[in-house]
LUMKOLVEX-825259 format. One record per residue: residue number from 1; x, y negated, z of N, C-alpha, C in turn. Coordinates in Angstrom, 3 decimals. Atoms other than C-alpha are relative to their C-alpha. Layout:
residues N
- n  n.x  n.y  n.z  ca.x  ca.y  ca.z  c.x  c.y  c.z
- NUM  X  Y  Z  X  Y  Z  X  Y  Z
...
***
This chain:
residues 159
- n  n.x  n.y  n.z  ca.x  ca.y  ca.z  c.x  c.y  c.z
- 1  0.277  -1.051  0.949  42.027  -13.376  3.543  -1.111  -0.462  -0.941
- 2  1.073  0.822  0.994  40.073  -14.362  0.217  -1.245  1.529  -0.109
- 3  0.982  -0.943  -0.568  36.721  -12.338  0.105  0.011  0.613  -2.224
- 4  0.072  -0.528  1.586  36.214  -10.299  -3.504  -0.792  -0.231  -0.949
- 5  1.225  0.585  0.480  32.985  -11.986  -4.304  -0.466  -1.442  0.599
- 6  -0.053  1.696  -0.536  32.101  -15.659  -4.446  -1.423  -0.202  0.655
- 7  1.155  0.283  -1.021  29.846  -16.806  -1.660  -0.208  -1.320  0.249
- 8  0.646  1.260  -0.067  27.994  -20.132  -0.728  -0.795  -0.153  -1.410
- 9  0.993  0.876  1.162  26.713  -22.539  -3.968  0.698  0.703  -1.171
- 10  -0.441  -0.193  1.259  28.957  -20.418  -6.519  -0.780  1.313  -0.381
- 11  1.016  -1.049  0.462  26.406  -17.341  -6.537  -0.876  -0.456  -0.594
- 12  0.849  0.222  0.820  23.630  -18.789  -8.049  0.140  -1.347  -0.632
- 13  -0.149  1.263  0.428  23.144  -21.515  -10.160  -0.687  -1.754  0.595
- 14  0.858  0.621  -0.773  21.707  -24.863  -8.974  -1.349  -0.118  0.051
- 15  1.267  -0.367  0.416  18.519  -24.428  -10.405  -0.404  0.791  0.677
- 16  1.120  -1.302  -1.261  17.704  -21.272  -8.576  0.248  -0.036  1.263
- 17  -0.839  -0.324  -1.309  19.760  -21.821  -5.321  -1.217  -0.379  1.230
- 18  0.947  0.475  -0.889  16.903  -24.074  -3.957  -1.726  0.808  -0.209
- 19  0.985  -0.818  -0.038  14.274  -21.573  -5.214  -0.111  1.624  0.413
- 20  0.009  -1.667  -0.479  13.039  -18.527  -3.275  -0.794  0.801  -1.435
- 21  0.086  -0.804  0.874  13.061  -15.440  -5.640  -1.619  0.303  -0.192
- 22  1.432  -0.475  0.601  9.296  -15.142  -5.730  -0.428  -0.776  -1.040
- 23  0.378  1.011  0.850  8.955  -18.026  -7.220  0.894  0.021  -1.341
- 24  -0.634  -0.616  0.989  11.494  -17.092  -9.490  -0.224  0.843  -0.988
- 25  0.163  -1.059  1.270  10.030  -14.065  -10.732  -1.554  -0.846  -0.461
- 26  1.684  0.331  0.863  6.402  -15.632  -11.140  -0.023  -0.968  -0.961
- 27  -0.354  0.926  0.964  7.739  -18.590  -12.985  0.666  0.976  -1.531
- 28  -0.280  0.031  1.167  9.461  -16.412  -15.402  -0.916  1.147  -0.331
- 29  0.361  -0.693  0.873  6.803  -13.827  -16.195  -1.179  -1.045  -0.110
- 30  0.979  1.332  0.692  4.357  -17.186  -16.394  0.347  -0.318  -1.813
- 31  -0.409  0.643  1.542  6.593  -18.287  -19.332  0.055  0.751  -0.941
- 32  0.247  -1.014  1.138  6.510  -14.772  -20.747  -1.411  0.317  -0.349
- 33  1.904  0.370  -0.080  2.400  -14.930  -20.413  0.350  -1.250  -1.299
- 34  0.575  1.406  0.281  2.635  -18.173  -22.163  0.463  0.154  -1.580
- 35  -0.917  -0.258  1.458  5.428  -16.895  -25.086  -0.674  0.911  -0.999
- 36  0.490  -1.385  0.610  2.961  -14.003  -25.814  -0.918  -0.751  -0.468
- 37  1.184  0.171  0.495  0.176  -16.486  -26.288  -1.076  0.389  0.280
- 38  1.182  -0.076  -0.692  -2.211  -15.508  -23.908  0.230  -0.572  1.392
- 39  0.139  0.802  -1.235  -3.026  -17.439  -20.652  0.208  0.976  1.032
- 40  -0.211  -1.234  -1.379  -1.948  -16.193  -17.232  -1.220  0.583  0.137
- 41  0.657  -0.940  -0.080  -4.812  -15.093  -16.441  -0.875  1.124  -0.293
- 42  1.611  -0.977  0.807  -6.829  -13.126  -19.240  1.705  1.112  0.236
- 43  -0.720  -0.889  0.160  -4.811  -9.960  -18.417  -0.371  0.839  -1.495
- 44  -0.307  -0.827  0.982  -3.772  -7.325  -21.433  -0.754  1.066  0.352
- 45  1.051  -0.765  -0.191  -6.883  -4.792  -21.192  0.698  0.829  -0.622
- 46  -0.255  -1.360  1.040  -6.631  -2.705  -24.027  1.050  0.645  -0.152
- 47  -1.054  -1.038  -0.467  -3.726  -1.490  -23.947  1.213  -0.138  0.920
- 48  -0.703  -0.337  -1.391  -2.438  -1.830  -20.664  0.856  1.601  0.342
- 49  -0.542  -1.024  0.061  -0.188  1.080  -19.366  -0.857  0.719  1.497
- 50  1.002  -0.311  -0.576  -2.812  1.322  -16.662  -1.419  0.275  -0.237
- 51  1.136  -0.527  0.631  -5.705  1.810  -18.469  0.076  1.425  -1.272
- 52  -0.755  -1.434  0.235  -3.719  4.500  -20.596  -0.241  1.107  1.340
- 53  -0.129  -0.818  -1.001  -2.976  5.791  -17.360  -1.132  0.809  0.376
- 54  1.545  -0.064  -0.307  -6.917  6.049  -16.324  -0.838  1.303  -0.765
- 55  0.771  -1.065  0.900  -7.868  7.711  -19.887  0.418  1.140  0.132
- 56  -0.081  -1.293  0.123  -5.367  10.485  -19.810  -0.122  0.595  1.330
- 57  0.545  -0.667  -0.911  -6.322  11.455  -16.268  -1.186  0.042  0.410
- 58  1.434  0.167  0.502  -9.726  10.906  -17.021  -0.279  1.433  -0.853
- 59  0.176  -1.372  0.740  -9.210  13.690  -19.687  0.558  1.419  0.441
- 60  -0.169  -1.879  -0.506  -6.958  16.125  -17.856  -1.177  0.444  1.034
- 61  0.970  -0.164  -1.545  -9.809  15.616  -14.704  -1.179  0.854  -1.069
- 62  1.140  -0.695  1.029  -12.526  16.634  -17.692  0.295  1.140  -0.378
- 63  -0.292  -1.580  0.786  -10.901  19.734  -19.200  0.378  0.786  1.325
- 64  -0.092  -1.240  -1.258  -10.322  21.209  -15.215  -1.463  -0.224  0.899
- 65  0.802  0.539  -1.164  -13.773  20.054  -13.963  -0.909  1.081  0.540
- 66  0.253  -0.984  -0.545  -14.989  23.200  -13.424  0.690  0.928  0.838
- 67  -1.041  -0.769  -0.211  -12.321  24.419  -11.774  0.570  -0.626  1.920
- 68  -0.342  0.651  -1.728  -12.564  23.737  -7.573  1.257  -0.083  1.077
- 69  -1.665  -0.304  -1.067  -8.977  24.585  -6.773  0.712  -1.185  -0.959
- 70  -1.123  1.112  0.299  -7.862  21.094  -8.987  -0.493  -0.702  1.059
- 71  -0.116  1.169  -0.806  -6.828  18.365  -6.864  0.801  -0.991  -0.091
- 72  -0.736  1.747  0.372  -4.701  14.867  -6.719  1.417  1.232  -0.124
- 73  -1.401  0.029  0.224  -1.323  17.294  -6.777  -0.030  0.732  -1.454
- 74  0.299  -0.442  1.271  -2.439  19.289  -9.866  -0.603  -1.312  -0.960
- 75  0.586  1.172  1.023  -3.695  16.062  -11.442  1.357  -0.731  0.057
- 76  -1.284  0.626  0.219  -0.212  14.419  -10.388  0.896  0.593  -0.584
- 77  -1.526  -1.145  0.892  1.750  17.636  -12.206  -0.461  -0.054  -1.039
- 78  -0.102  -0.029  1.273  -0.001  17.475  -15.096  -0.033  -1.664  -0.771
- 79  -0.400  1.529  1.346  0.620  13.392  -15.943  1.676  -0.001  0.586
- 80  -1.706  -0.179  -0.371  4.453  14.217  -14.698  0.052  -0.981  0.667
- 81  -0.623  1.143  -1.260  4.802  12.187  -11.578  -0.622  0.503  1.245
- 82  -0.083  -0.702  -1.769  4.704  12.686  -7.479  -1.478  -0.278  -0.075
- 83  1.455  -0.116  -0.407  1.541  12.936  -5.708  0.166  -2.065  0.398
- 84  -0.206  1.366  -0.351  2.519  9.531  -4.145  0.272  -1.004  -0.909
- 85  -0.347  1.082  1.131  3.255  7.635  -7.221  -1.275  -0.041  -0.672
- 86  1.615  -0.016  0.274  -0.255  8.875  -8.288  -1.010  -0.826  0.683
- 87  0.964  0.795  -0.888  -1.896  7.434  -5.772  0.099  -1.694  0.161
- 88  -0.041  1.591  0.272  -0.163  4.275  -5.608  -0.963  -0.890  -1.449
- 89  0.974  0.479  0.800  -1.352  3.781  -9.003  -1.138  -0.235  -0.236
- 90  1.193  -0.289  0.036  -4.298  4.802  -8.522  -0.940  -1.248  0.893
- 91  0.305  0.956  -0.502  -4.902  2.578  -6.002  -0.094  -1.671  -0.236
- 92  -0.499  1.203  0.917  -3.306  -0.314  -7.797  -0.959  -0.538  -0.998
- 93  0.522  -0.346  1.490  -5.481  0.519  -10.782  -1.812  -0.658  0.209
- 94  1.568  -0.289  -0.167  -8.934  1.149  -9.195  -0.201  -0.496  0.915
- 95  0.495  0.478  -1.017  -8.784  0.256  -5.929  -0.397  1.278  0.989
- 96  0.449  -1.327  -0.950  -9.406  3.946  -4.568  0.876  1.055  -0.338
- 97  -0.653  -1.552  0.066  -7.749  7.350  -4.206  -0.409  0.504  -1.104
- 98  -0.332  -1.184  1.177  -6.472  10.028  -6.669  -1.318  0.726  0.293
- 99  0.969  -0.842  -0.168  -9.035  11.874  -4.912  -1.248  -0.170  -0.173
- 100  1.541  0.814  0.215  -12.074  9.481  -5.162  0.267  0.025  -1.323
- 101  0.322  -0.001  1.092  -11.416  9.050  -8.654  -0.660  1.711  -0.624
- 102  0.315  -1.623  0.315  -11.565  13.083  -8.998  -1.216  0.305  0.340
- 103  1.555  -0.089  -0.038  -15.154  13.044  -7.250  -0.480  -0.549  -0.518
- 104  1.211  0.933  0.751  -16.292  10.149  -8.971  -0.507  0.408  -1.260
- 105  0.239  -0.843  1.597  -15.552  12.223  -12.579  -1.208  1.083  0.218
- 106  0.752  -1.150  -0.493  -17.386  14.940  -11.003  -1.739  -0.001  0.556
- 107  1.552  0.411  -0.601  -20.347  13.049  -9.549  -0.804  -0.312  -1.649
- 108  0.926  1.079  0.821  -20.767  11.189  -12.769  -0.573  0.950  -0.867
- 109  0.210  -0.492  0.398  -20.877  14.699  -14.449  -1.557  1.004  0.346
- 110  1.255  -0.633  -1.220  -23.096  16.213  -11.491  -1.516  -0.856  -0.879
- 111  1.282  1.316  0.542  -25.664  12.775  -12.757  -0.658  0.811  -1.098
- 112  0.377  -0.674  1.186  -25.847  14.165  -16.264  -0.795  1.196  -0.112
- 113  0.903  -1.474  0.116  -26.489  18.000  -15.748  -1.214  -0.421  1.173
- 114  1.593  -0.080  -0.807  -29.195  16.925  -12.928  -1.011  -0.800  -0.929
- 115  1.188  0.643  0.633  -30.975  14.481  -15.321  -0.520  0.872  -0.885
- 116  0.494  -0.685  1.503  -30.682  16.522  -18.475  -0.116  1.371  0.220
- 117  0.126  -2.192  0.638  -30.713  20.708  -17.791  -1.443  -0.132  1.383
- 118  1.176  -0.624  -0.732  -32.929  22.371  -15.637  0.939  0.750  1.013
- 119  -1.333  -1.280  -0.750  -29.599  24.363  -13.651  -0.926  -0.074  1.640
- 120  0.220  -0.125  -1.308  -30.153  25.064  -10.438  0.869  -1.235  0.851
- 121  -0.473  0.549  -0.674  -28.665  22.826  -8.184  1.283  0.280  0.579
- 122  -0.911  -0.693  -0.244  -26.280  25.243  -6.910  1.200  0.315  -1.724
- 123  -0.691  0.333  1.233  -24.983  25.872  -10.727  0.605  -1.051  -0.389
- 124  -0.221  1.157  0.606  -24.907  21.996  -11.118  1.338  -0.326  0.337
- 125  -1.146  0.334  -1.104  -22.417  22.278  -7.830  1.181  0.975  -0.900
- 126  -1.077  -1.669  0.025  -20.059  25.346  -9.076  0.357  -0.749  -1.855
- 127  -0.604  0.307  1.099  -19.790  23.727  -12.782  0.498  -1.288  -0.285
- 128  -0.693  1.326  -0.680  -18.665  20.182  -11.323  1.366  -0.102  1.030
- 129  -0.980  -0.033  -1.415  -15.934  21.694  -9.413  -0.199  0.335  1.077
- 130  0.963  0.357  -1.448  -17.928  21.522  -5.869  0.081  1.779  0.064
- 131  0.080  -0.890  -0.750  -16.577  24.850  -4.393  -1.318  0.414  0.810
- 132  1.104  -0.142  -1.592  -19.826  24.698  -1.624  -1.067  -0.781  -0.553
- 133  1.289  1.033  0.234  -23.351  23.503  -2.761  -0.344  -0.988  0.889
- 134  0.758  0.594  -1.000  -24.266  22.465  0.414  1.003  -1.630  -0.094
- 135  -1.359  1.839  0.094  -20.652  19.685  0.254  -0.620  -0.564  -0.726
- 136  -0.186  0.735  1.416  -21.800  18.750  -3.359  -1.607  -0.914  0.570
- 137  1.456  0.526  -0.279  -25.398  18.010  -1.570  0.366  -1.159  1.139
- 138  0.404  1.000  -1.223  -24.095  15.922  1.254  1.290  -1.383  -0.723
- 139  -0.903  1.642  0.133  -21.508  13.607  -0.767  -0.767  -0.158  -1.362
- 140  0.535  0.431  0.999  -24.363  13.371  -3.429  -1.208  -1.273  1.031
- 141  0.661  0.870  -0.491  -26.623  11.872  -0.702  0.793  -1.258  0.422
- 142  -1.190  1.169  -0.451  -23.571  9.819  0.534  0.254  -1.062  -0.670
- 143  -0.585  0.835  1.402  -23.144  8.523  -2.825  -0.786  -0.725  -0.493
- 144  1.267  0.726  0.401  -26.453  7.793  -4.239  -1.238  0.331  1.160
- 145  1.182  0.235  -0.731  -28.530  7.807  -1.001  -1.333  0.782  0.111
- 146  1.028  -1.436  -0.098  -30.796  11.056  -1.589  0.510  0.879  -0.977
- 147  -0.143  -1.392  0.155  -30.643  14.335  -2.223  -0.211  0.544  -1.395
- 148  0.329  -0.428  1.498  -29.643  15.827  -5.830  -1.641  0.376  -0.274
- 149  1.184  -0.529  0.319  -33.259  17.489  -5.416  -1.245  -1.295  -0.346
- 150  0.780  0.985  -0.509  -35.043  14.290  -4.980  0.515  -0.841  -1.836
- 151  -0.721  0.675  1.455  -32.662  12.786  -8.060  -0.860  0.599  -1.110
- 152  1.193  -0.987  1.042  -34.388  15.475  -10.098  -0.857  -0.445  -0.267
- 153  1.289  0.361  0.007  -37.241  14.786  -9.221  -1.094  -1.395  -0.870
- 154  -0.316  1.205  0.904  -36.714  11.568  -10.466  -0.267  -0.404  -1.263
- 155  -0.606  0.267  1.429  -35.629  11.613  -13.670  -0.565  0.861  -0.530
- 156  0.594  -1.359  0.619  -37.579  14.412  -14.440  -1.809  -0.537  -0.010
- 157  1.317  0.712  -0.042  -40.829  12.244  -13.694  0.073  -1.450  -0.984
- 158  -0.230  0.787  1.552  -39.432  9.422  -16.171  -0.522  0.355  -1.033
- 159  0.024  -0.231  1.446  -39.574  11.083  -18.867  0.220  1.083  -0.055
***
């Protein structure tokens, strides 16, 4: 009985037969690196589709940051994709969770209103997102190693 598809040395060509497919694909997006005129390794920064990615969830995370009921699945519905495809990227991208990136926006905002207002501490927590002062106080020490009050204190003796 003849089979419906050709098998052995007539599937691929000889060129690729003795090469495993990894090497396959890295050789040909090498030569597309090389056709574009930039070297393998200076990756495409600026406008990467991952650094896109970054800004506009960078900006939806900014326009809900007061708002303690967003999280990685409301941040994955509003760039239209799964929670899990979020994260992969995310991970891919940064190196950390949908969710770490969402505190980190939040810390870096927390930084600001503690250097520059006078808020209460508790205000600083509740307009950063941070449902619970006391949370926003123990993953601020976690983060930078003392206590928003102490940060204050700080930056408020600078200058």
């Amino acid at each position: 009985m003849t089979q419906p598809f050709p098998t052995g040395r007539d599937v691929f060509p000889l060129s690729h037969r003795d090469t495993p497919p990894i090497c396959i694909r890295s050789s040909t997006r090498h030569e597309r690196d090389i056709s574009a005129g930039r070297p393998r390794s200076e990756p495409a920064l600026l406008f990467s589709p991952e650094n896109e990615l970054l800004t506009r969830a960078r900006r939806i995370v900014e326009m809900h940051l007061d708002d303690p009921l967003f999280g990685v699945q409301e941040l994955a519905d509003a760039l239209y994709m799964s929670r899990s495809q979020l994260h992969r990227k995310m991970i891919q991208t940064t190196g950390r969770s949908a969710g770490h990136f969402i505190r980190s926006i939040r810390l870096e905002r927390a930084r600001c209103l503690l250097a520059s207002t006078e808020y209460r501490i508790a205000d600083v927590a509740y307009s950063c997102g941070f449902a619970d002062p006391a949370y926003f106080s123990r993953i601020v020490r976690k983060t930078w190693g003392q206590p928003p009050s102490s940060f204050r204190k700080r930056s408020t003796s600078r200058g």
